[in-house]
TORKOL-4160 file (C-alpha; in steps of 0.2 Angstrom, whole numbers, padded with zeros to 4 digits, m for minus):
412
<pt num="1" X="m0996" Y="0263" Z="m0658"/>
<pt num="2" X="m0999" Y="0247" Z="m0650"/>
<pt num="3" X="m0994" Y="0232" Z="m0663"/>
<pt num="4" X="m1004" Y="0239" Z="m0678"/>
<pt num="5" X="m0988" Y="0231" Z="m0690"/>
<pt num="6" X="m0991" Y="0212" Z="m0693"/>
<pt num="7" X="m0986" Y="0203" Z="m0674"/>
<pt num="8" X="m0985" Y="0184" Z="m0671"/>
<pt num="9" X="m0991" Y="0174" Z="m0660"/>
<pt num="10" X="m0980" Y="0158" Z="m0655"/>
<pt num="11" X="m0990" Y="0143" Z="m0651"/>
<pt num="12" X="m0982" Y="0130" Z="m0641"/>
<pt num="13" X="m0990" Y="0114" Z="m0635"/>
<pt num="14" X="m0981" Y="0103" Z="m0623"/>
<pt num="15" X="m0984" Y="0088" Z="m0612"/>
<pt num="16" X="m0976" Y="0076" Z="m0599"/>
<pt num="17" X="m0982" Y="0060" Z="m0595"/>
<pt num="18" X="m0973" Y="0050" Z="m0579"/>
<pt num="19" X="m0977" Y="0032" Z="m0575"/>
<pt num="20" X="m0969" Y="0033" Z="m0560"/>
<pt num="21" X="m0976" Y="0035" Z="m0541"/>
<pt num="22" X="m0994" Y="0038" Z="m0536"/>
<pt num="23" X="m1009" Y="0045" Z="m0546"/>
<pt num="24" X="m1025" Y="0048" Z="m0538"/>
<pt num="25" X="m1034" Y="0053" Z="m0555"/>
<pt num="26" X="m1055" Y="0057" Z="m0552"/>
<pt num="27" X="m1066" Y="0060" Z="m0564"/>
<pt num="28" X="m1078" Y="0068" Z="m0557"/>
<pt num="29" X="m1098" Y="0076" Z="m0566"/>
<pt num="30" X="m1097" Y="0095" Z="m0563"/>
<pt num="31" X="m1118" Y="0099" Z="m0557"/>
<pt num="32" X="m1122" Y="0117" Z="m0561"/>
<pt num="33" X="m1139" Y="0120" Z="m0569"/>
<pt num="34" X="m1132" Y="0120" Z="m0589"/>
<pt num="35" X="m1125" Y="0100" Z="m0583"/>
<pt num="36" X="m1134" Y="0092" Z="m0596"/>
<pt num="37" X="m1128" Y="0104" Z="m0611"/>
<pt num="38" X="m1111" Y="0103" Z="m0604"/>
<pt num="39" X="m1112" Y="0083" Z="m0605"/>
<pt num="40" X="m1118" Y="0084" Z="m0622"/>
<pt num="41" X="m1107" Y="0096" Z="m0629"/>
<pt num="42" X="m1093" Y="0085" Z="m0618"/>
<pt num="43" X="m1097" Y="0069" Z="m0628"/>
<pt num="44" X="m1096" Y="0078" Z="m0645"/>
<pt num="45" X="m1080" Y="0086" Z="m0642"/>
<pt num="46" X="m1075" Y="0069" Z="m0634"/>
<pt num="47" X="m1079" Y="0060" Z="m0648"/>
<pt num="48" X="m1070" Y="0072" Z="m0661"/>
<pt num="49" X="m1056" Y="0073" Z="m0650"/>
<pt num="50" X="m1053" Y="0054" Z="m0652"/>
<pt num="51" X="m1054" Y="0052" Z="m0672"/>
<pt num="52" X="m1044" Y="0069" Z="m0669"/>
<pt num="53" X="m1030" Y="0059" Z="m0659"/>
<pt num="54" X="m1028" Y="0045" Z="m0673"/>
<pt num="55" X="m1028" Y="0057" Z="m0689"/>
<pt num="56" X="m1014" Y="0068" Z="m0682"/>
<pt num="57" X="m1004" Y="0051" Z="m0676"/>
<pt num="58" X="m1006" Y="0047" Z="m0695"/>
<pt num="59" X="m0998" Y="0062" Z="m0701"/>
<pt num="60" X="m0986" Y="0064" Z="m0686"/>
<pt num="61" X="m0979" Y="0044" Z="m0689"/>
<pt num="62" X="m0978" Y="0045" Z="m0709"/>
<pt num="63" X="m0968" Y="0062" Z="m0710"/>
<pt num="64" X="m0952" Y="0058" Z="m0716"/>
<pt num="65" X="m0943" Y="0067" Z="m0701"/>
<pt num="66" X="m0952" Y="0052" Z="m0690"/>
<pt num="67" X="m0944" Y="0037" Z="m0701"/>
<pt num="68" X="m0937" Y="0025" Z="m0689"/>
<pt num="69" X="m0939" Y="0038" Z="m0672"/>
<pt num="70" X="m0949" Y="0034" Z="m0657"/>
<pt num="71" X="m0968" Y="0043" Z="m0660"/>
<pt num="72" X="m0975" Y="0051" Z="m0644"/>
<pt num="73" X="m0987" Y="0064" Z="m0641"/>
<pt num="74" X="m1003" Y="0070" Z="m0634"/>
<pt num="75" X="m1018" Y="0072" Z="m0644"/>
<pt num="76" X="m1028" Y="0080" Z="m0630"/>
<pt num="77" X="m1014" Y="0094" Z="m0627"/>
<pt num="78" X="m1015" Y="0097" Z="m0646"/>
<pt num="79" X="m1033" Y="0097" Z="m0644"/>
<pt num="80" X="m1034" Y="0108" Z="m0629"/>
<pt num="81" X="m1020" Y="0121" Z="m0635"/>
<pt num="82" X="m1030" Y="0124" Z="m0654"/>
<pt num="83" X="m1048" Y="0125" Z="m0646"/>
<pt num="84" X="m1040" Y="0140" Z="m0634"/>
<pt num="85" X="m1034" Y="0147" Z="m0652"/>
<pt num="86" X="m1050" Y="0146" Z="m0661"/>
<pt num="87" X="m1057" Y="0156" Z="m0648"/>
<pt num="88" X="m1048" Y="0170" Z="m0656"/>
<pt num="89" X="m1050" Y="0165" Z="m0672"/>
<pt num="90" X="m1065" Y="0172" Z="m0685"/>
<pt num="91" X="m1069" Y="0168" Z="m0702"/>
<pt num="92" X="m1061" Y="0154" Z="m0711"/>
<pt num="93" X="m1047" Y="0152" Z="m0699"/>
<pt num="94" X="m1058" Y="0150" Z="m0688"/>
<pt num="95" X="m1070" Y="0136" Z="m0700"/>
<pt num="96" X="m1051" Y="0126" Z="m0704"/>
<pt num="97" X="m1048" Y="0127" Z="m0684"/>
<pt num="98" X="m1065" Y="0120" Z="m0682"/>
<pt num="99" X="m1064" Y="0108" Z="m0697"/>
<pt num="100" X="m1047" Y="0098" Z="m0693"/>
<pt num="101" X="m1051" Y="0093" Z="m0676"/>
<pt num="102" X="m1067" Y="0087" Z="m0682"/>
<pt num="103" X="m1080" Y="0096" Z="m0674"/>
<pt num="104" X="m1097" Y="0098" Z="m0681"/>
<pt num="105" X="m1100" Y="0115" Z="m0685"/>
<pt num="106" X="m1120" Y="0110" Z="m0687"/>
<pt num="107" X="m1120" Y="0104" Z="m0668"/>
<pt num="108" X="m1107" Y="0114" Z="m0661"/>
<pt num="109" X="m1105" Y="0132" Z="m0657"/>
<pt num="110" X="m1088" Y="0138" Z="m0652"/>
<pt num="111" X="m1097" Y="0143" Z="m0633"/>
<pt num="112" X="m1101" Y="0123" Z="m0635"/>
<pt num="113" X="m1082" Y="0119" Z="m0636"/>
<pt num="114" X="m1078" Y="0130" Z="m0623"/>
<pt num="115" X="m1088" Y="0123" Z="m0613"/>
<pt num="116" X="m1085" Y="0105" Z="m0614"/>
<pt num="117" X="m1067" Y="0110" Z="m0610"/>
<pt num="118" X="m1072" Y="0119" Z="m0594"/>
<pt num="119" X="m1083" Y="0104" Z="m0591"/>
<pt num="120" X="m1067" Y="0092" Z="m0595"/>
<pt num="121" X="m1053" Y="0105" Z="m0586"/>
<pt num="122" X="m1065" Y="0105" Z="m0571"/>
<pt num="123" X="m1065" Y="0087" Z="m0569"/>
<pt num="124" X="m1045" Y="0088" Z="m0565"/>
<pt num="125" X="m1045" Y="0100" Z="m0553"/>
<pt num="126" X="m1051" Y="0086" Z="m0540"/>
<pt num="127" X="m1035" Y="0075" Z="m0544"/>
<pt num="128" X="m1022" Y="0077" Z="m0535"/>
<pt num="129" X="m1005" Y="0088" Z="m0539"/>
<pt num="130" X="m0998" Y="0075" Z="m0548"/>
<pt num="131" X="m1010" Y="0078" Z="m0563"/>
<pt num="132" X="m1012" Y="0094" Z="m0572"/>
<pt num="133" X="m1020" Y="0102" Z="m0587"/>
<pt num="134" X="m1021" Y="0117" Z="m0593"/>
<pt num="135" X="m1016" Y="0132" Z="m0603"/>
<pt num="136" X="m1006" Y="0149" Z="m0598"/>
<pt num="137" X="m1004" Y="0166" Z="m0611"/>
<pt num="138" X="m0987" Y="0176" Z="m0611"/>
<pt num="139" X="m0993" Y="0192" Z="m0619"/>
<pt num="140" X="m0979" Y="0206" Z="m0622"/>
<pt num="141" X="m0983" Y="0222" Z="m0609"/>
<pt num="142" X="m0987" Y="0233" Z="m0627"/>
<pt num="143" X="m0998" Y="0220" Z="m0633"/>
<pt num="144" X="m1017" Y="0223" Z="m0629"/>
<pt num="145" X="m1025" Y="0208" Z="m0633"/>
<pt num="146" X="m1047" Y="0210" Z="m0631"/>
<pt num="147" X="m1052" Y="0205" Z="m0614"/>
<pt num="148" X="m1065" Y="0195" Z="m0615"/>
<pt num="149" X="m1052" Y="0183" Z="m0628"/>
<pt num="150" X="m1044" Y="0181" Z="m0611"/>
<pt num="151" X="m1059" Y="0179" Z="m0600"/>
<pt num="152" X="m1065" Y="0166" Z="m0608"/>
<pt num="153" X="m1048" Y="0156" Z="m0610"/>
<pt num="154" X="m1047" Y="0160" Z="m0589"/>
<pt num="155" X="m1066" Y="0153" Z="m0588"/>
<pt num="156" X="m1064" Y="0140" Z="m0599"/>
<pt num="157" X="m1044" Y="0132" Z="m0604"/>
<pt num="158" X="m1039" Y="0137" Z="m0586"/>
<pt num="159" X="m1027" Y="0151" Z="m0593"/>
<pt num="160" X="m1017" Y="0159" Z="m0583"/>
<pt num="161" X="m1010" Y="0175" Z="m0591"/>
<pt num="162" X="m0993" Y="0183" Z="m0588"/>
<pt num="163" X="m0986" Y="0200" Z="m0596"/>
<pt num="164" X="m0968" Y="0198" Z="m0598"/>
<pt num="165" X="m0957" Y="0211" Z="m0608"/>
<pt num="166" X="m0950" Y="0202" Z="m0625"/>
<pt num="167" X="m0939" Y="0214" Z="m0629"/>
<pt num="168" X="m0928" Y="0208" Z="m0612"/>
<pt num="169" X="m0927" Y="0191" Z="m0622"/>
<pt num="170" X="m0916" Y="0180" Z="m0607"/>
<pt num="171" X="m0929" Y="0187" Z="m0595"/>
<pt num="172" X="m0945" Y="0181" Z="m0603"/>
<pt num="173" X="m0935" Y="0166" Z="m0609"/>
<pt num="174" X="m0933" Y="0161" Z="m0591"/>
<pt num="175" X="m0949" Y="0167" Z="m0585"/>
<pt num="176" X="m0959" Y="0154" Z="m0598"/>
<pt num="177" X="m0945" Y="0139" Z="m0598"/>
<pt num="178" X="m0948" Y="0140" Z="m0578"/>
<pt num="179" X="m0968" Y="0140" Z="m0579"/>
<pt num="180" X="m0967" Y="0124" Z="m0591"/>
<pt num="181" X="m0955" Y="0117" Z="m0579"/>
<pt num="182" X="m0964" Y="0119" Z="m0563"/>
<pt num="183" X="m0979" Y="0113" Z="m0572"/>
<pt num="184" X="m0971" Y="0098" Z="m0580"/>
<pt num="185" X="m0960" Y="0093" Z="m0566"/>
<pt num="186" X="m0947" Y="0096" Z="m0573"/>
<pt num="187" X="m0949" Y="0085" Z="m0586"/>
<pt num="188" X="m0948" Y="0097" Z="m0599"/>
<pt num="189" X="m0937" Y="0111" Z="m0593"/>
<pt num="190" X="m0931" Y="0119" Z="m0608"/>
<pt num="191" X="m0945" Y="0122" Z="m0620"/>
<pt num="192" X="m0938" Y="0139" Z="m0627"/>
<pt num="193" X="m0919" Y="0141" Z="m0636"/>
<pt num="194" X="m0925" Y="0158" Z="m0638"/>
<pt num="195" X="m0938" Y="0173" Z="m0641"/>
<pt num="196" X="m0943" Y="0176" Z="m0657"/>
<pt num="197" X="m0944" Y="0196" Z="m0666"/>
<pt num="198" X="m0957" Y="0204" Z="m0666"/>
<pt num="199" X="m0969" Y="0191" Z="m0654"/>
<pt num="200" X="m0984" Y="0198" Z="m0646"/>
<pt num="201" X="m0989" Y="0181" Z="m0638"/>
<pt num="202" X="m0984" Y="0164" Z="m0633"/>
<pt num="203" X="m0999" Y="0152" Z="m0629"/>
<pt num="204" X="m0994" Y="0136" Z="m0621"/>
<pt num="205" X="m1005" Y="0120" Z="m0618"/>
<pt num="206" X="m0998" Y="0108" Z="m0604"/>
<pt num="207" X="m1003" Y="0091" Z="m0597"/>
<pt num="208" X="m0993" Y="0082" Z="m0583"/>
<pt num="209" X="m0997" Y="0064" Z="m0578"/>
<pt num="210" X="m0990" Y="0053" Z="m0567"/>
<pt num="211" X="m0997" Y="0036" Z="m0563"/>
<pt num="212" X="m0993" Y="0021" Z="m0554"/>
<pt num="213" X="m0998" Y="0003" Z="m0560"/>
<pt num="214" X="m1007" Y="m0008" Z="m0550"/>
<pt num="215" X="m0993" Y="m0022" Z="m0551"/>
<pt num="216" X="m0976" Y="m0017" Z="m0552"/>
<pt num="217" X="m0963" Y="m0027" Z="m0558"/>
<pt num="218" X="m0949" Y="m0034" Z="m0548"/>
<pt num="219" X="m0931" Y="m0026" Z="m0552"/>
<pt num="220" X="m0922" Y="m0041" Z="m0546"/>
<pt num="221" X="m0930" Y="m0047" Z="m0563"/>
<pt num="222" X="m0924" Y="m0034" Z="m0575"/>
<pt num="223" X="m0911" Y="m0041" Z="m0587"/>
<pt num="224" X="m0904" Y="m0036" Z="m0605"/>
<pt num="225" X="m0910" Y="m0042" Z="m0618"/>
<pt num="226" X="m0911" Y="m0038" Z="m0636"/>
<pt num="227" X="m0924" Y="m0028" Z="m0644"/>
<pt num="228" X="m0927" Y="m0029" Z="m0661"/>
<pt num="229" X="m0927" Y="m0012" Z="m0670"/>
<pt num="230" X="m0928" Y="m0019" Z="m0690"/>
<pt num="231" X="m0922" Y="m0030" Z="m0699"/>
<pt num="232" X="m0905" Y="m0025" Z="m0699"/>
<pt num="233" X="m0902" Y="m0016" Z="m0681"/>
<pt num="234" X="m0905" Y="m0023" Z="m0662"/>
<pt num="235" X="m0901" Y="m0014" Z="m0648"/>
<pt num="236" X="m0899" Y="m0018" Z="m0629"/>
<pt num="237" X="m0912" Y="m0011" Z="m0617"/>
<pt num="238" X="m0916" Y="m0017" Z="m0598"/>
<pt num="239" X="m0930" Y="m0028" Z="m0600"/>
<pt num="240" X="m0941" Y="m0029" Z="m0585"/>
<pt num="241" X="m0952" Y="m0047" Z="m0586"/>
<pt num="242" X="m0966" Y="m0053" Z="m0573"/>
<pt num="243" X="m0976" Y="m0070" Z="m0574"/>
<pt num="244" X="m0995" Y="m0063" Z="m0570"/>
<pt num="245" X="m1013" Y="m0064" Z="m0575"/>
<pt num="246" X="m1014" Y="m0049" Z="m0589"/>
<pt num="247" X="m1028" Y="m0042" Z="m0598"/>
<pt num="248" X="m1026" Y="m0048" Z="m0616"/>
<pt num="249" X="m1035" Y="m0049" Z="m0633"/>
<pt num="250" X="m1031" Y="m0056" Z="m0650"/>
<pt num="251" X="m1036" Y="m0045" Z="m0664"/>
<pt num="252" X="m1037" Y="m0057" Z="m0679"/>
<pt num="253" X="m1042" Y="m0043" Z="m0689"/>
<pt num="254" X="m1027" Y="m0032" Z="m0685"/>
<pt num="255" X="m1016" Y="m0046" Z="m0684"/>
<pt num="256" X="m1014" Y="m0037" Z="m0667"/>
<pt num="257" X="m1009" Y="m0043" Z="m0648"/>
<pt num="258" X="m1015" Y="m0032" Z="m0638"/>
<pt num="259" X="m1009" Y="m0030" Z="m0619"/>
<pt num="260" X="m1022" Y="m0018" Z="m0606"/>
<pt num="261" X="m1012" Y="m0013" Z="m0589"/>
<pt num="262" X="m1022" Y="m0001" Z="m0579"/>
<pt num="263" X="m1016" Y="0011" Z="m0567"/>
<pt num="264" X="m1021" Y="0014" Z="m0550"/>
<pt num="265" X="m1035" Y="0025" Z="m0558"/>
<pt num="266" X="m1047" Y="0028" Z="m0572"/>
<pt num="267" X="m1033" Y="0028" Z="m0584"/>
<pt num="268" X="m1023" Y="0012" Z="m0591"/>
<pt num="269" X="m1009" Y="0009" Z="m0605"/>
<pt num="270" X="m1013" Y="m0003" Z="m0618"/>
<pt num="271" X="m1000" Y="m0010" Z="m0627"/>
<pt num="272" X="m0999" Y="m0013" Z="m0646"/>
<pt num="273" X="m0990" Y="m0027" Z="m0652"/>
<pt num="274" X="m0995" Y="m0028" Z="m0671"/>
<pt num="275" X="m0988" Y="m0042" Z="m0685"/>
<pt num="276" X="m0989" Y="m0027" Z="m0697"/>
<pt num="277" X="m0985" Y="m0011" Z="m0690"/>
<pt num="278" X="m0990" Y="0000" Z="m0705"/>
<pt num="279" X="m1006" Y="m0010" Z="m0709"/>
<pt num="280" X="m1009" Y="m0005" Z="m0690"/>
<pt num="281" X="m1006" Y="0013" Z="m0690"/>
<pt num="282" X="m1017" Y="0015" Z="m0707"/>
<pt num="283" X="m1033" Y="0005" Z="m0698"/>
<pt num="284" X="m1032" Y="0011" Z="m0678"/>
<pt num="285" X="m1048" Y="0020" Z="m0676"/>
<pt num="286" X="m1056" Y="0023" Z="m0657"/>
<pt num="287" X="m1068" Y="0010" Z="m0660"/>
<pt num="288" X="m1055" Y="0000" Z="m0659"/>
<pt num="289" X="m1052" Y="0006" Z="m0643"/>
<pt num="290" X="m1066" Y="0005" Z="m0638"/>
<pt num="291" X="m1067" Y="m0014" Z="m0642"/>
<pt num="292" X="m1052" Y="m0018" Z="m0634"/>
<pt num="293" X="m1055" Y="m0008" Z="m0617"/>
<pt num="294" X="m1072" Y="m0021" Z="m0617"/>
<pt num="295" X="m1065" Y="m0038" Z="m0624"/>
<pt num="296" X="m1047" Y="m0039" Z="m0615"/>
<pt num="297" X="m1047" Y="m0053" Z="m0602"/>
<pt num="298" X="m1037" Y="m0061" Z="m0588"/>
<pt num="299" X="m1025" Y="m0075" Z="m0594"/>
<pt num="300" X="m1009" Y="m0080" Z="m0586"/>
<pt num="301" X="m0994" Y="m0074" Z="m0597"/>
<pt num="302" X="m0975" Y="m0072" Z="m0597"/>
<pt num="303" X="m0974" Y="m0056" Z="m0602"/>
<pt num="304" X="m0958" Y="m0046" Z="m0607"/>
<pt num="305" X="m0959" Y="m0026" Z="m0608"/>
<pt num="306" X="m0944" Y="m0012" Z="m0608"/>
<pt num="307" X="m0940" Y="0000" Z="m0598"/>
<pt num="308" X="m0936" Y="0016" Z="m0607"/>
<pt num="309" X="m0937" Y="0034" Z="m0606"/>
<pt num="310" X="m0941" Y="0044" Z="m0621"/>
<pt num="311" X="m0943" Y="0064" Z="m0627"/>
<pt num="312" X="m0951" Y="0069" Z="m0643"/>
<pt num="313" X="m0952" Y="0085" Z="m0651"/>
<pt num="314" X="m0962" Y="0091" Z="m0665"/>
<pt num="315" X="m0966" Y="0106" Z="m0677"/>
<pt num="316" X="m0983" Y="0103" Z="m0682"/>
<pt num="317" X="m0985" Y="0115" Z="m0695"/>
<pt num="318" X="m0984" Y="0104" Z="m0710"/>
<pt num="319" X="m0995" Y="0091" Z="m0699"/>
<pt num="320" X="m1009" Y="0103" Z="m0696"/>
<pt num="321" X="m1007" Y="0110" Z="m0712"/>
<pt num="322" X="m1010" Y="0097" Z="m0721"/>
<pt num="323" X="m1028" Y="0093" Z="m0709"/>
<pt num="324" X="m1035" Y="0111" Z="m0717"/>
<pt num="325" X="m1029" Y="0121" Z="m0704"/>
<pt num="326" X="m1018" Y="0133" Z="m0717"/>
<pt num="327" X="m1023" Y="0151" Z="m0712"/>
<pt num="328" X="m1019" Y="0154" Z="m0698"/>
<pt num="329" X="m1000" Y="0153" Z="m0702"/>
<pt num="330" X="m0998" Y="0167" Z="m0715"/>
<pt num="331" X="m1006" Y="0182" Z="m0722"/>
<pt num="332" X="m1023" Y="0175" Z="m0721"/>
<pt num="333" X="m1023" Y="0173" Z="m0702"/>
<pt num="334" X="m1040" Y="0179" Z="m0695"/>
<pt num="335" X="m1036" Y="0180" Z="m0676"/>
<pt num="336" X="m1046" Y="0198" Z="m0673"/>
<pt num="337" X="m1055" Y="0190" Z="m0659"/>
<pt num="338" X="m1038" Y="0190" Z="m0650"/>
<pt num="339" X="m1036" Y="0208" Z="m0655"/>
<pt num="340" X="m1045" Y="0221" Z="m0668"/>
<pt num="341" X="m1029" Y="0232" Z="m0669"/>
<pt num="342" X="m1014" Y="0218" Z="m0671"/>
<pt num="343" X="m1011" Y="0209" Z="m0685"/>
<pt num="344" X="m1009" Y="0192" Z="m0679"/>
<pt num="345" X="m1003" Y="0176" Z="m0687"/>
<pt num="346" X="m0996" Y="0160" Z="m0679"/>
<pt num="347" X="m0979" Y="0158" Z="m0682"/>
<pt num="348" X="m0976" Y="0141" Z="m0676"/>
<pt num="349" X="m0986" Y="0127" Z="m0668"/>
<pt num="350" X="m0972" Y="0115" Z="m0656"/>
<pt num="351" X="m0977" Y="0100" Z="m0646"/>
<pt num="352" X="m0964" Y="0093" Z="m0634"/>
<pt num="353" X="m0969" Y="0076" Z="m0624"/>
<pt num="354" X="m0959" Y="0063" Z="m0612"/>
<pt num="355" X="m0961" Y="0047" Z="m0608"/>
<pt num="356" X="m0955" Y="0036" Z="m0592"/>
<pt num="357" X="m0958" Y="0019" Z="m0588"/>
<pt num="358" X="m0949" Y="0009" Z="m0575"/>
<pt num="359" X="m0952" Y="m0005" Z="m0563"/>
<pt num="360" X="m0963" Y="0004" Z="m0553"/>
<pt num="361" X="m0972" Y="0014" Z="m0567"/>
<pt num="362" X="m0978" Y="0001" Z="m0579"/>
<pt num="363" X="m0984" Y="m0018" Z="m0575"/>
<pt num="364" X="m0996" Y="m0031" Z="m0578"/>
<pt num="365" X="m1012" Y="m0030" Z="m0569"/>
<pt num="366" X="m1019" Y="m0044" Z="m0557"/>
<pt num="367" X="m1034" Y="m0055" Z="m0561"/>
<pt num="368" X="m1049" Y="m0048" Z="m0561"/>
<pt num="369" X="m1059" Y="m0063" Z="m0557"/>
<pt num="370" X="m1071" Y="m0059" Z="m0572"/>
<pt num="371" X="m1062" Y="m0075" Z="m0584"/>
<pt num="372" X="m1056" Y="m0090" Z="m0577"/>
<pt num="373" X="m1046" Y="m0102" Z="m0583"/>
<pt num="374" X="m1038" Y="m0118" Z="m0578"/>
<pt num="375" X="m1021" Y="m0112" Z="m0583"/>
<pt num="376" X="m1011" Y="m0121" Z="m0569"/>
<pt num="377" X="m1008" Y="m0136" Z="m0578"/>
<pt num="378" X="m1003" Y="m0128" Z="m0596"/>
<pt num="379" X="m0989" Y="m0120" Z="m0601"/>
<pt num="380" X="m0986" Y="m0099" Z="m0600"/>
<pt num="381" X="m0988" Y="m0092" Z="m0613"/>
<pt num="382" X="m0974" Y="m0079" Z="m0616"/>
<pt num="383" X="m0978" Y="m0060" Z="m0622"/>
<pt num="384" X="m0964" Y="m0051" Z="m0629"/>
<pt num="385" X="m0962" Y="m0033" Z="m0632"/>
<pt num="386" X="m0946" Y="m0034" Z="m0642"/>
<pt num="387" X="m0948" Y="m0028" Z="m0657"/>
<pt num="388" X="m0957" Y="m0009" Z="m0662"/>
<pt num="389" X="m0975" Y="m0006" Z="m0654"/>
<pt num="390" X="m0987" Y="0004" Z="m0650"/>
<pt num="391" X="m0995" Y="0013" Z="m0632"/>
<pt num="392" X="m1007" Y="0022" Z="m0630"/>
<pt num="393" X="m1015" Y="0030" Z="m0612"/>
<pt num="394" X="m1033" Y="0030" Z="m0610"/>
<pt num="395" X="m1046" Y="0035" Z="m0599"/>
<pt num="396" X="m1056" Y="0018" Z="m0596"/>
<pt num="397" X="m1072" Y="0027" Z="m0593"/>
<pt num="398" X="m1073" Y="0041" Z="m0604"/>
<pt num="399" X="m1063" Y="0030" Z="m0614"/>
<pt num="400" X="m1053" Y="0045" Z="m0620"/>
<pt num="401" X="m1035" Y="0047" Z="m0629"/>
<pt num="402" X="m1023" Y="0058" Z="m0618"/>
<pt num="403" X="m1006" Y="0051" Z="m0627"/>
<pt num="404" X="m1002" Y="0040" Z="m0643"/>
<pt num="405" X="m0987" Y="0034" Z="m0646"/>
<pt num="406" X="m0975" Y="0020" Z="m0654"/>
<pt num="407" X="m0958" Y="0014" Z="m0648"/>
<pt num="408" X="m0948" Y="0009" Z="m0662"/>
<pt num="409" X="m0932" Y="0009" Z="m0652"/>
<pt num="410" X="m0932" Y="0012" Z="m0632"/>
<pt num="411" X="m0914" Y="0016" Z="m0632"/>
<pt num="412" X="m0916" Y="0033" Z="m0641"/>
């Protein structure tokens, strides 16, 4: 009898972003003969994934576990990890799955889904080692879970599957913390305290960038400085300063500055630096992205930015929970597509995220030449990230959302 009792399936969703070193990121069109329902099923799954990325940041920043911490996380990951589990899913499960990342059941099937991801995944696998996606399945050695649920997580989320023996819990403890490891570098080396009773699976979503800017700041200008965490609390970080032309736009709606510092790639970090933080994180939407990616231009600036290094960590049940996806964590768990003869339900949904951002990692990018302006005889502006922001990294082109975050104090 092969987990005919009620199993669980751990869900864990993890990812690491470096600005530091070199990223040669290329984003690439995959021609086979279905390319033009892969690019249109790519562009809705796109476009959900991005109203996707700032409904969850909602959710994730007001929950009263986040008051006053550092905000970090990956929306694609998230994204990634829970379009592999719908995959598995039926019923209504599979509608709330469906439903909270905002895909249109009326113009996507799942097969669509799958295959913008493989459409997506395939574009990575022309960058180089230091960025990765993907997913990986730790399935218990008893556990028989349908083989074509696996086949298409291999074809599609780039899946690889391991069998490991859960009952020899520091074994397959090692085994999966080493896998995340490797394919973090390093940057999350411990996802796993322990295994949990009565497990049948652990499907884990990564994504690793590392990205180096196209102007880095120089470290004999780094000094401490104060940063302003509220009212009440400052602390001392290394603040790293440059005097540069920077992309920049003035969001009078948002009461918003907004900073753009590309990498040497498709991808950039743009910079929030609101009056209002909480009037900010209710009205960020990706048309605002999209307007600020377009209208950001070259002016000569002063600009101030910390250097930090940040890890978050999040159970995401209550967040998800609370977007409709409910079932899938108790009794009403419809996951037969992963397998007929288990019961399955997820027991927990964790996302684990760094962020590093040094000298060489984060910067102010040159002039474009697109703006000019006579500058030379005027006084420099300064720009100062001192006080609680927001970041977010971007694909310029496709002008999608891989992390969100706000620092509210560098120093934790």
């Amino acid at each position: 009898m092969l987990f005919t009792m009620r199993s669980t399936l751990s869900f864990w969703i993890l990812s690491a972003v470096v600005c530091l070193g070199r990223s040669h990121h290329h984003l690439g069109h995959g021609q086979d003969t279905a390319a033009d329902e892969d690019s249109n099923a790519l562009s809705l799954v796109s476009s959900a994934n991005r109203e996707f990325a700032f409904n969850l940041y909602r959710k994730l920043s007001t929950h009263p576990e986040s008051k006053g911490k550092n905000v970090f996380y990956s929306p694609r990951s998230v994204s990634l990890a829970l379009a592999a589990l719908a995959v598995g899913a039926r019923g209504d499960t599979h509608r709330q799955l469906f439903d909270g990342l905002g895909f249109n059941s009326s113009l996507l099937q799942q097969t669509d889904v799958d295959r913008a991801f493989r459409a997506a995944l395939r574009n990575e696998t022309s960058s180089s080692q230091d960025t990765s996606e993907g997913t990986a399945a730790f399935l218990d050695r008893k556990f028989q879970p349908n083989p074509d649920f696996l086949q298409v997580l291999k074809e599609s989320y780039s899946t690889e599957a391991f069998n490991v023996e859960f009952a020899k819990k520091q074994e397959s403890l090692d085994t999966i913390n080493g896998y995340v490891s490797g394919k973090t570098g390093g940057k999350i080396d411990k996802l796993l305290d322990s295994v949990e009773d009565d497990v049948a699976m652990y499907l884990v979503s990564y994504i690793y960038f590392k990205g180096k800017w196209k102007t880095p700041f120089d470290p004999t200008r780094t000094r401490k400085e104060n940063f302003t965490v509220d009212e009440n609390n400052k602390v001392l970080v290394d603040m790293m300063s440059t005097e540069e032309f920077v992309d920049i736009y003035q969001d009078l709606g948002l009461n918003t500055k907004v900073l753009h510092l590309p990498f040497n790639s498709t991808y950039s970090m743009v910079l929030l630096l609101p009056d209002n933080m909480e009037e900010l994180e209710k009205t960020i939407c990706p048309v605002h992205v999209t307007k600020w990616l377009k209208w950001t231009k070259p002016r000569k600036y002063e600009l101030y930015l910390p250097k930090f290094s940040i890890k978050t960590s999040y159970d995401m049940k209550d967040a998800l929970s609370e977007m409709g996806m409910t079932d899938m964590f108790g009794s009403s768990a419809n996951l037969r597509g992963i397998s007929e003869k288990a019961k399955l339900a997820v027991s927990k949904v964790v996302h684990k995220a760094t962020l590093d951002v040094d000298e060489a990692g984060a910067t102010a990018a040159a002039a474009t030449g697109i703006g000019i302006m006579l500058l030379s005889f005027q006084t420099v502006p300064v720009l100062r990230f001192d006080r609680p922001f927001m970041v977010l990294i971007v694909d310029r082109t496709a002008e999608d959302v891989l992390f969100v975050g706000k620092i509210v104090n560098p120093t934790l």
